[in-house]
C-alpha positions as CSV (number, residue, x, y, z in Angstrom):
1,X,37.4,-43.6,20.8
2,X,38.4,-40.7,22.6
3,X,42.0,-39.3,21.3
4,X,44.5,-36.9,23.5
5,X,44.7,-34.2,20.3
6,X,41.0,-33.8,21.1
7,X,41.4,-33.8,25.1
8,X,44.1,-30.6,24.3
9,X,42.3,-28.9,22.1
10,X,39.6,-28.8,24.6
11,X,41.4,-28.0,27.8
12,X,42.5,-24.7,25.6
13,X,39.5,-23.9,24.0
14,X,37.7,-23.5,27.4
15,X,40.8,-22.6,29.1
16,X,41.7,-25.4,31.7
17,X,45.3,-25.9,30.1
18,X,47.5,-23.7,28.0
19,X,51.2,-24.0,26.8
20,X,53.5,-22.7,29.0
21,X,55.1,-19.4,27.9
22,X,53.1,-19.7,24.7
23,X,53.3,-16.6,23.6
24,X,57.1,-16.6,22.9
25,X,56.8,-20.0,21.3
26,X,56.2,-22.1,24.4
27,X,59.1,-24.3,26.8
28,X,59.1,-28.0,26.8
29,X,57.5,-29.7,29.3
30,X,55.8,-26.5,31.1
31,X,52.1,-26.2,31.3
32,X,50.0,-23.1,32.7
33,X,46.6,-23.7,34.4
34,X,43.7,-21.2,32.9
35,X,40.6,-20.2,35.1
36,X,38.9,-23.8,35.1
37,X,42.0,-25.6,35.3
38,X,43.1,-24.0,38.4
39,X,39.5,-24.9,39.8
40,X,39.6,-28.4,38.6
41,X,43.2,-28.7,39.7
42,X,42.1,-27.2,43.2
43,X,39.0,-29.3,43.5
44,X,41.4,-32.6,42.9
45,X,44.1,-31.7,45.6
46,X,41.1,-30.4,48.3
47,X,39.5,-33.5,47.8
48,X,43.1,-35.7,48.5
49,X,43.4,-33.6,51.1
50,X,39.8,-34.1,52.8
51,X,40.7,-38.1,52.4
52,X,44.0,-38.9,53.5
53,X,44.6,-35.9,55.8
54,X,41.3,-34.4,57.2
55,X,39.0,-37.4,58.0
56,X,42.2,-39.3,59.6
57,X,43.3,-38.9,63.0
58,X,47.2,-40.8,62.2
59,X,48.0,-38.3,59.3
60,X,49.2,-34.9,59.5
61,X,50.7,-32.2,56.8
62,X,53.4,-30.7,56.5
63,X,54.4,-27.5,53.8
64,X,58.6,-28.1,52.9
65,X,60.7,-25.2,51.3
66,X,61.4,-26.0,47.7
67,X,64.9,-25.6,48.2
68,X,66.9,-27.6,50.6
69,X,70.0,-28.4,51.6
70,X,72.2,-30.2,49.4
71,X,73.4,-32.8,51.8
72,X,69.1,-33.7,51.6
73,X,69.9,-35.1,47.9
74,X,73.2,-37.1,48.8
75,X,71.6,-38.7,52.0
76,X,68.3,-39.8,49.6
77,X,70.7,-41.1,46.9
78,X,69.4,-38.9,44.3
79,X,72.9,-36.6,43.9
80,X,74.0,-40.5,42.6
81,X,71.5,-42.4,41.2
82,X,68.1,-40.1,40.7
83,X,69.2,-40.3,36.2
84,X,67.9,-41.7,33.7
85,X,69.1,-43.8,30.2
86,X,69.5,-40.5,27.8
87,X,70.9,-42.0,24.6
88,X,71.7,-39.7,21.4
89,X,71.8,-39.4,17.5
90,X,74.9,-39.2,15.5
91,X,73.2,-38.1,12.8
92,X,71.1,-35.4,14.1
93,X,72.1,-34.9,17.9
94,X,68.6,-35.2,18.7
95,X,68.7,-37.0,22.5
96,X,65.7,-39.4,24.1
97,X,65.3,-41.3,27.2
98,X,65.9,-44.7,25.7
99,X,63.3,-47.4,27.2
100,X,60.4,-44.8,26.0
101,X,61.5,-44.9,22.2
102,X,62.0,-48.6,22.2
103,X,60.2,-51.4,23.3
104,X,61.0,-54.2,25.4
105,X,63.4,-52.8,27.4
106,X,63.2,-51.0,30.7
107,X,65.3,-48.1,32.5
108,X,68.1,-50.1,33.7
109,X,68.7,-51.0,29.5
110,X,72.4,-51.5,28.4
111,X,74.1,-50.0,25.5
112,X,74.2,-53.2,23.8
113,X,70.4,-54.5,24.6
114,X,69.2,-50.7,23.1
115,X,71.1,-50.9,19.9
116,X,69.6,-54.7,19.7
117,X,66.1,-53.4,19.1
118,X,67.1,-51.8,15.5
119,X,65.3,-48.4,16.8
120,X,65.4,-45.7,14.7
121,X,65.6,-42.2,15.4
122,X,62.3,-40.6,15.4
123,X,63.5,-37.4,14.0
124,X,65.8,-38.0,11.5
125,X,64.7,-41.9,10.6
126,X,68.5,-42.8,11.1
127,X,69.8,-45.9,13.2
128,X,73.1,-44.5,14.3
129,X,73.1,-44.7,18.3
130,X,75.5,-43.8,20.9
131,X,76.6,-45.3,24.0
132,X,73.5,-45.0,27.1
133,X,74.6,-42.1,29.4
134,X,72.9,-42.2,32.9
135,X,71.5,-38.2,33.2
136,X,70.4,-37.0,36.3
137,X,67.1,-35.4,36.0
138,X,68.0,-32.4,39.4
139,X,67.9,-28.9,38.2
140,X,71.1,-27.8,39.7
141,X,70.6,-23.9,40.7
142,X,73.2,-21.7,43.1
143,X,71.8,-20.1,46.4
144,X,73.7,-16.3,47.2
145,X,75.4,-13.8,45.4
146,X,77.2,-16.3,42.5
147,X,78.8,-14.2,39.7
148,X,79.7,-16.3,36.6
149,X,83.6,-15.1,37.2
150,X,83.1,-16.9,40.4
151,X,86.1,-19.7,41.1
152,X,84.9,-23.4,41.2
153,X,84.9,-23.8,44.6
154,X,83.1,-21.1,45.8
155,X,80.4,-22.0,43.3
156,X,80.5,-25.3,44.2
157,X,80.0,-24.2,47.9
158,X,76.9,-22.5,46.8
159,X,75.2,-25.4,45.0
160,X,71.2,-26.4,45.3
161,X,68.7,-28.2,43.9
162,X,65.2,-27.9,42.8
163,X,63.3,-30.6,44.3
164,X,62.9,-34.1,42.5
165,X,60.3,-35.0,44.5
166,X,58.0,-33.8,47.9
167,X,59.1,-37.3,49.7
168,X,62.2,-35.8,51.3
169,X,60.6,-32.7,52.7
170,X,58.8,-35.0,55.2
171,X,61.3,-37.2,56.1
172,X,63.5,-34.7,56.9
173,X,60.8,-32.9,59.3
174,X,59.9,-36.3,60.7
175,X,61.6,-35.7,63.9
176,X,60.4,-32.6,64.0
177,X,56.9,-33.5,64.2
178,X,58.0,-36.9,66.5
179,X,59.6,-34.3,69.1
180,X,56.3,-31.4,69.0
181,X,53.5,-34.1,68.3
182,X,54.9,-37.2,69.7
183,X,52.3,-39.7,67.8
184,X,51.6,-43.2,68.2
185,X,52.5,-45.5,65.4
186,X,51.6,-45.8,62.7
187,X,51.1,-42.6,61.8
188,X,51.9,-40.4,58.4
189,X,52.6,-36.9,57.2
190,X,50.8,-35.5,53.8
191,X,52.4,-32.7,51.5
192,X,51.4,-31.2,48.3
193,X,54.1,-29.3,46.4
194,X,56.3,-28.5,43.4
195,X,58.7,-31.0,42.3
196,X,61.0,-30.6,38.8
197,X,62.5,-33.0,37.1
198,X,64.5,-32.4,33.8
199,X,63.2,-34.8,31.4
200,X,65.1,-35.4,28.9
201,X,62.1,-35.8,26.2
202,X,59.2,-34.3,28.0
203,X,55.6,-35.7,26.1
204,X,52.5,-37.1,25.9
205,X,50.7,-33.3,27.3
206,X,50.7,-32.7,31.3
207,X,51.5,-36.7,31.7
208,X,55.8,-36.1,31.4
209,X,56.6,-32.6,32.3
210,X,59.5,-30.8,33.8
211,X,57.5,-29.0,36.6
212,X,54.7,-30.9,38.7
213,X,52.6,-30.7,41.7
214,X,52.8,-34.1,43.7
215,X,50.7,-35.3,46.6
216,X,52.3,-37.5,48.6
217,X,52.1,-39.7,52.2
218,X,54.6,-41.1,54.4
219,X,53.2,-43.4,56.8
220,X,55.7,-44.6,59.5
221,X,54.7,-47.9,60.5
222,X,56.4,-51.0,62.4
223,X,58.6,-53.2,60.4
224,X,56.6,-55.8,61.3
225,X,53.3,-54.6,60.1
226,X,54.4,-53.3,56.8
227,X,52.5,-55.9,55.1
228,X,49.5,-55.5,56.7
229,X,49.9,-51.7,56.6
230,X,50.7,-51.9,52.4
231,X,48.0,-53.6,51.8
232,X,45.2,-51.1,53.6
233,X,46.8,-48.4,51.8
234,X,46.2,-50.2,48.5
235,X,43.0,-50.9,49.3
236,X,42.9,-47.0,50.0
237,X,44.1,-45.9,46.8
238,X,41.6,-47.4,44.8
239,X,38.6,-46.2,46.6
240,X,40.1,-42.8,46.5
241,X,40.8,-43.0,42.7
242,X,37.3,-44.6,42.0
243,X,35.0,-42.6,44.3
244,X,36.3,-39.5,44.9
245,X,37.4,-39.0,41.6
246,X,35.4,-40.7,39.4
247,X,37.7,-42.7,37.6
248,X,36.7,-46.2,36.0
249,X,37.9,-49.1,37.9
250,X,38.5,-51.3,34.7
251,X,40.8,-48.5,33.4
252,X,43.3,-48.8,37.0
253,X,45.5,-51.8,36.4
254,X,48.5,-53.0,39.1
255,X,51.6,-53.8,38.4
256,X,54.3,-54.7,40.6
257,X,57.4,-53.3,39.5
258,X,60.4,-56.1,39.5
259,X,63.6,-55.2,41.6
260,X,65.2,-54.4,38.7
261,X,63.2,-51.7,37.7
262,X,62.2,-50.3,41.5
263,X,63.8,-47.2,42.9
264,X,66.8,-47.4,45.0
265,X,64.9,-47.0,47.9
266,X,62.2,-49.5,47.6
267,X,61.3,-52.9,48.3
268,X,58.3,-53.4,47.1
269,X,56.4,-51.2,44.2
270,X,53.2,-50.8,43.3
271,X,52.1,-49.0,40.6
272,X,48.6,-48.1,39.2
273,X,48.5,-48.0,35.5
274,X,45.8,-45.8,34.1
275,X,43.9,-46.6,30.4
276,X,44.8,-42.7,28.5
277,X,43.9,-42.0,25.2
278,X,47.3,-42.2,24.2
279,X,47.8,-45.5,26.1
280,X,48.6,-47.4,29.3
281,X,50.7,-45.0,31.9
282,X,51.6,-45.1,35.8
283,X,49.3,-42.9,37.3
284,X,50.5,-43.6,41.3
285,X,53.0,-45.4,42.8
286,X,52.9,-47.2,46.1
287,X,56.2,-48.0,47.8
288,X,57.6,-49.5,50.7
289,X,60.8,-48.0,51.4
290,X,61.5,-49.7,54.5
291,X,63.6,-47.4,56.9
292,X,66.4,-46.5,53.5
293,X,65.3,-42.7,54.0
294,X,65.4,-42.5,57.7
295,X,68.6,-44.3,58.5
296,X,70.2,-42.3,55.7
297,X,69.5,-39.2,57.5
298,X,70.6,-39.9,60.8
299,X,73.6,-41.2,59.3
300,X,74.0,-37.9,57.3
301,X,73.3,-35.8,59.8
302,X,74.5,-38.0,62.9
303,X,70.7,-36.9,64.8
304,X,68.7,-39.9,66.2
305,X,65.6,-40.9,63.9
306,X,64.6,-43.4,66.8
307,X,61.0,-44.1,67.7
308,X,60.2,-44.6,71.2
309,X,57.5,-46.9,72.2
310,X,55.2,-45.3,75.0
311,X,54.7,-48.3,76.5
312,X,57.3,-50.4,76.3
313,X,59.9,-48.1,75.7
314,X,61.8,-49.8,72.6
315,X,63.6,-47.7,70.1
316,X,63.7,-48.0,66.4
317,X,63.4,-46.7,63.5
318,X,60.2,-46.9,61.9
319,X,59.8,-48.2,58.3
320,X,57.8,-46.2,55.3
321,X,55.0,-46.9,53.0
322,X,54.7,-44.1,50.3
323,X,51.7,-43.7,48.0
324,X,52.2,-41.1,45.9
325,X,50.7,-39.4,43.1
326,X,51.6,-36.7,40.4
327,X,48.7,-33.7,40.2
328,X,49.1,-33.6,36.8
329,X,48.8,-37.4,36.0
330,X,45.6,-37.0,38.2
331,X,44.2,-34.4,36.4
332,X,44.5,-36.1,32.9
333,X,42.8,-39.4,34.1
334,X,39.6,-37.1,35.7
335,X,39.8,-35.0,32.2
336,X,40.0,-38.0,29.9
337,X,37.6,-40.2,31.9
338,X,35.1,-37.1,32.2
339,X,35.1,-36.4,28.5
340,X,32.6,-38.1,26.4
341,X,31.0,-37.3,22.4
342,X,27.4,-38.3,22.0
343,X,24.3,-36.9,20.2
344,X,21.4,-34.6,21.6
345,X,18.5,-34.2,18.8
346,X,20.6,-35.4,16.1
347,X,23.6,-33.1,17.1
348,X,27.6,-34.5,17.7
349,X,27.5,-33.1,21.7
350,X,31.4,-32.7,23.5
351,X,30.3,-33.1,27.5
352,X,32.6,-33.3,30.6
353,X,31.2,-35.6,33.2
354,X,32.8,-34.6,35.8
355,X,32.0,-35.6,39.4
356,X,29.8,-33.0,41.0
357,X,32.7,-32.6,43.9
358,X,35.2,-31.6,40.9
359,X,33.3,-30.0,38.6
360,X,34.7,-26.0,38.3
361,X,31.5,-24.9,38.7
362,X,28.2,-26.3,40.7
363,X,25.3,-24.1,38.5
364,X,25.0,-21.8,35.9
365,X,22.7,-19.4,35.9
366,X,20.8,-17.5,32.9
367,X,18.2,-15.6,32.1
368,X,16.1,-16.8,29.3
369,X,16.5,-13.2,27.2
370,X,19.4,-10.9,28.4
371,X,17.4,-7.8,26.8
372,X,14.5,-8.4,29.3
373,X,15.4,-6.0,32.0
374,X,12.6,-8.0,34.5
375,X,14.2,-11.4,33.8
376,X,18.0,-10.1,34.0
377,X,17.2,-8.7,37.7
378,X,15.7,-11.7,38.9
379,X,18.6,-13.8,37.0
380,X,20.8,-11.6,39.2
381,X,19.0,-12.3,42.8
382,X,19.4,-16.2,41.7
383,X,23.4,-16.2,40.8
384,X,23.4,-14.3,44.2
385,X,22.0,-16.6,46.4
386,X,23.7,-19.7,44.5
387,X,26.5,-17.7,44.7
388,X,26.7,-17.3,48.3
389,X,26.0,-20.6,49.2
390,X,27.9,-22.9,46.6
391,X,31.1,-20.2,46.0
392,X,31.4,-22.0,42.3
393,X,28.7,-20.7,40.2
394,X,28.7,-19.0,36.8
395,X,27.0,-16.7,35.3
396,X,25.9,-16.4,31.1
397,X,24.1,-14.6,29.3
398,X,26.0,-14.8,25.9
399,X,24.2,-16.2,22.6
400,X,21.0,-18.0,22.3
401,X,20.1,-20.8,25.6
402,X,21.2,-23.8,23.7
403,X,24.9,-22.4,23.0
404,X,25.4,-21.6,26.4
405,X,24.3,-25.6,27.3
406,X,27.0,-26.7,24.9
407,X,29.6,-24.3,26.3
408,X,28.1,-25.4,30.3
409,X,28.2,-29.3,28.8
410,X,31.8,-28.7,27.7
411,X,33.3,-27.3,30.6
412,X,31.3,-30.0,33.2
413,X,29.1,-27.3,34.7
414,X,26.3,-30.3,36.3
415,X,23.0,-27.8,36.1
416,X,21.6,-25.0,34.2
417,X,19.5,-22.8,36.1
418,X,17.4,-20.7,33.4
419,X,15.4,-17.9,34.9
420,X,12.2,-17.1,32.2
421,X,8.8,-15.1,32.2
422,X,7.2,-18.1,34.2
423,X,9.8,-17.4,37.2
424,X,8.6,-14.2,37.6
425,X,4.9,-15.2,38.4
426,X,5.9,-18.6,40.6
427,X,9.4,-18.3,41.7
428,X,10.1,-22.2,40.1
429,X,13.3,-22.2,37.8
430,X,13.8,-24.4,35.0
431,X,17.0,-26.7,36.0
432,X,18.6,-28.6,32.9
433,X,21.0,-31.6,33.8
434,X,24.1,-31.9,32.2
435,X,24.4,-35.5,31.6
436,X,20.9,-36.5,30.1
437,X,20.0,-33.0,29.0
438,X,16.7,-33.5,30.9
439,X,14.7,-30.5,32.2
440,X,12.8,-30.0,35.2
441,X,11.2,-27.2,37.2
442,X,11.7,-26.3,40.7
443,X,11.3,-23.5,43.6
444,X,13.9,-21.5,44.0
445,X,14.2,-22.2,47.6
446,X,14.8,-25.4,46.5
447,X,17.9,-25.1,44.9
């Protein structure tokens, strides 16, 4: 049974995740990427990238400043309703997002239905609740020279936001594209960015954080099509998730979020549920947000979001189907899915298996003895040419051969390459598989 303390201590022990700030005792829901994380990470969003952006003709990217005009958040809805059921302790003034410390109850919970499930407080063991508060999860920041002294107004005049989500940075350069590209229908944009949300009990390692990467699509279709259009994308989603990265179909659940439940903007919600060691979690949503964000710009800003037909010249505004998907999230379900405990000659073995397309390195490469001056020179020609032609390939020569196969198994590396005295008079290799541990021998050429 795998189990998310041993998934942690992992990603820091072979540096893929740290704590953010850790050295002055950490901040809550931050996480820093180490030297195979941010290749693993990478790997993941190249590979999203290559699918829904790169082998399509109908979908094109787009890169969003961070920071956007206010007016952005009002239009979306999220200046009103982008919060959250934050509910606190009398006793202890602890605070938590109520419908994740009780069960039964989901995000639009009453007052009255949350002190009806007798929870206690999971710091202080006390049930002594008050009222649900809606908290809005924007990090409000000011833009110019704002001195603290500053009156209200002018501070007020000088209010931003950090972005809750990438969704809004495409919508609002949709007529942008429209007017330079002019596409056909249906057609989408693709972004990868930053987006922070203040969560008011950040957990559960990179799955709930305060600062993630998202990957998202807006595909602007005809009302009439949505349907049709919803369900190719979902269809989409789960050969992307299953083989591009690796994850196990029987883990991927669906479940269609009531309307009660469903953001403000959608109609219909998908969302894939993901088996973690610490439990069943949305790993992607897919929405259809019909034309909510569109018309609420060109009501905000009073610009046309109008879509003209090329060939029989109607006008509308397109409707939106949104699969999107949280870096992070992704990340966890590769790690947790990769990571497997099982025994090699009577020996407790930790190996990743990752997919060979996200795996932070391709090949090792060692020479059999480092104090062989013959074998480290050859060793050196082969990490070369691997080197040049894969990018992502390591090089050890630390401890004896079968601790750097446990440190290669850990990390995911797929194959050892061991250079020994035989290379030298017949230029095979010895190439050790990560998964089954068998070893086989091979010219370099070959590699």
């Amino acid at each position: 049974m795998k189990k998310i303390e041993d998934i942690v201590s992992l990603c820091k022990r072979r540096g893929f995740v740290f704590p953010g700030s850790d050295i002055f005792g950490g901040m809550a829901g931050t996480w820093d990427f180490g030297p195979l994380g941010v290749i693993l990470k990478r790997n993941i969003m190249n590979e999203w990238w290559k699918y829904f952006v790169e082998e399509r003709d109908d979908i094109y990217g787009v890169d969003a400043a961070i920071l956007m005009n206010p007016r952005t958040w009002v239009a979306s809805g999220h200046t009103e309703t982008f919060a959250d059921p934050l509910v606190e302790c009398k006793e202890c003034k602890s605070r938590f997002r109520a419908d994740k410390i009780a069960e039964g109850i989901t995000e639009s919970v009453t007052s009255e239905e949350f002190l009806a499930t007798h929870t206690k407080c999971p710091v202080c063991g006390k049930e002594n609740w008050g009222p649900i508060r809606k908290f809005n999860m924007m990090f409000l920041t000011h833009v110019g020279a704002v001195l603290p002294d500053d009156d209200s107004k002018l501070a007020e005049s000088h209010v931003a936001y950090l972005r809750p989500e990438t969704a809004q940075g495409i919508f609002t350069n949709y007529k942008n594209v429209l007017d330079t590209f002019y596409p056909d229908l249906p057609f989408g944009l693709a972004q990868q960015g930053k987006a922070f949300r203040n969560e008011i009990s950040p957990r559960d390692f990179i799955l709930r954080d305060r600062e993630c990467s998202q990957m998202e699509v807006e595909y602007f279709v005809r009302p009439s099509e949505w349907e049709k259009q919803f369900e190719t994308i979902r269809l989409l989603q789960h050969d992307f998730l299953e083989n591009r990265m690796g994850l196990n179909p029987n883990e991927i659940h669906e479940y269609e979020v009531p309307e009660e439940d469903r953001a403000h903007y959608s109609k219909c919600t998908v969302d894939f549920m993901f088996d973690y060691p610490n439990g069943e979690e949305e790993l992607m949503g897919l929405a259809y947000r019909t034309d909510f964000d569109l018309m609420n710009i060109q009501r905000e800003s009073g610009k046309s979001m109008e879509y003209r037909d090329k060939v029989t010249g109607e006008c509308f505004v397109p409707h939106i189907i949104e699969p999107s998907i949280g870096v992070e999230r992704l990340f966890l379900a590769v790690f947790s899915t990769a990571y497997t405990e099982d025994e090699l000659n009577g020996e407790k073995r930790v190996v990743l298996k990752l997919p060979e397309n996200l795996a932070p390195y391709k090949y090792c490469v060692s020479p059999l003895l480092k104090n062989k001056p013959e074998l480290m020179s050859k060793a050196k020609e082969v990490y070369a040419l691997l080197r040049k032609k894969y990018k992502n390939v390591t090089w050890d020569d630390s401890g004896n051969i079968g601790k750097r196969y446990r440190k290669q198994d850990e990390i995911g590396t797929p194959r050892c390459v061991v250079i020994d005295f035989d290379t030298l008079e017949d230029n095979t290799v010895t190439i050790r598989d990560r998964d089954t541990a068998e070893q086989i021998r091979k010219p370099i050429e070959e590699l």
